[in-house]
N, C-alpha and C positions, 0 to 999 in steps of 0.2 A: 137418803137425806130425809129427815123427821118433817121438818116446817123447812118454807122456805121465806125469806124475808128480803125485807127491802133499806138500804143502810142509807139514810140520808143527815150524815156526821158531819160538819164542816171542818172540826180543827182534826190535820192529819192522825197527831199522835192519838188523840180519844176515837178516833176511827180504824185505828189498825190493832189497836189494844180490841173495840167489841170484837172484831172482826175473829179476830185471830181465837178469843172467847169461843164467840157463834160456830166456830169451823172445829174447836176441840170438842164439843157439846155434840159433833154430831149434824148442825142446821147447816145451812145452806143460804146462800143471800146475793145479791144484786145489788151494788152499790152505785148511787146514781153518781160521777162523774169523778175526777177527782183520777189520782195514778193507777193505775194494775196492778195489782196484788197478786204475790205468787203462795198463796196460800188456798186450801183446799177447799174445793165445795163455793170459791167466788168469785165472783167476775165480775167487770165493770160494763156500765152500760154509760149511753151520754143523758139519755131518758127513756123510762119508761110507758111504751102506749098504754091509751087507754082497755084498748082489748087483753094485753097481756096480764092485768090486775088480778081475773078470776084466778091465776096461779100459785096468787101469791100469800102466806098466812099472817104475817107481822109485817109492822115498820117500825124501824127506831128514826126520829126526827128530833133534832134537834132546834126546833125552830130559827137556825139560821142559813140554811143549807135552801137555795133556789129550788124552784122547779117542783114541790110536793104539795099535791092536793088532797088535804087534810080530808075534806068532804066525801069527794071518789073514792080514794082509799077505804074510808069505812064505809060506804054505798057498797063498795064489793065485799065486803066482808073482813075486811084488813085489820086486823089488830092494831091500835094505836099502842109504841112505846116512846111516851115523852118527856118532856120537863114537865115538871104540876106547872111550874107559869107555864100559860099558852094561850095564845087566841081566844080557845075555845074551853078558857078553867070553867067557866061557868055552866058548860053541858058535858064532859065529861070527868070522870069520877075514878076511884080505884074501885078493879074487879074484887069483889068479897062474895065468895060463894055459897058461903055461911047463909048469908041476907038475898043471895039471887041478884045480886044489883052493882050496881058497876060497868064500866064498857075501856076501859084498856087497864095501862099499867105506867105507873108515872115516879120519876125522879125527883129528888129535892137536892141535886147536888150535881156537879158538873165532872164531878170526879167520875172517871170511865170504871172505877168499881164498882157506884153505886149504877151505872148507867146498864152496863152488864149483869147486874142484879136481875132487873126489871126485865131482861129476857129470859133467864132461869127459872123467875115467878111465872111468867108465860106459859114456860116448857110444863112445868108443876102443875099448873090451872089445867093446860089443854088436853094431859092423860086423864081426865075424868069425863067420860061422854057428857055425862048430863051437864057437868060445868061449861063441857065446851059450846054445848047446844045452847046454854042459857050465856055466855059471855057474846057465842056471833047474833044472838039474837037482841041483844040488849045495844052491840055498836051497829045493826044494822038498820036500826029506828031510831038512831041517836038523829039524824039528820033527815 
């Protein structure tokens, strides 16, 4: 498994569509609650500890799915992939490696294509050291 990530999807159908994305790509994921998927590379958990974080490379949040802390998550180094609206539009940004700047990866649409985009742009970003050194250091000062 490449990245391993954390799925916190609320509506079923747009969570088994990334899901099933993420697991043909290769990734690997931990989806917080919600039914067991018999699909490869994922499992469910009911939540994730705090200690278990350092493991993990991404999250997709959808900002309505309980139990995800935006904060921690990128304290450990967690890739944020979300909606552009969010809590927190005003301090993060799209990753542009071009410029150095940026700290996750963000949707304008609820459609699970465009949602699964945003972990492929990920995947794309995270094969280049230097980008990936500059994208965990950029969400690791975000907060």
């Amino acid at each position: 498994v490449a990245s391993l990530g954390i799925i916190a999807i609320k509506d079923p159908e747009r969570r088994k569509f990334v899901l099933e994305g993420i697991s043909a790509i290769g990734l690997g994921a931990v989806v917080i609650g919600g039914e067991d998927f018999s699909v490869q590379n994922i499992v469910t958990l009911e939540k994730i500890s705090q200690n278990d974080l350092v493991g993990f490379d991404f999250f997709v949040f959808d900002n309505e799915h309980e139990g995800v802390d935006v904060i921690q998550y990128m304290k450990a180094g967690i890739t944020p992939i979300m909606p552009e609206k969010n809590v927190f539009s005003g301090m993060l940004r799209e990753f542009n490696p071009m410029k150095f700047e940026g700290n996750g990866f963000f949707w304008n649409s609820d459609n699970p294509y465009c949602i699964f985009q945003k972990v492929v742009a990920y995947t794309e970003n995270i094969k280049f050291p230097e980008d990936r050194r500059v994208l965990l250091k950029n969400i690791t000062t975000t907060f």
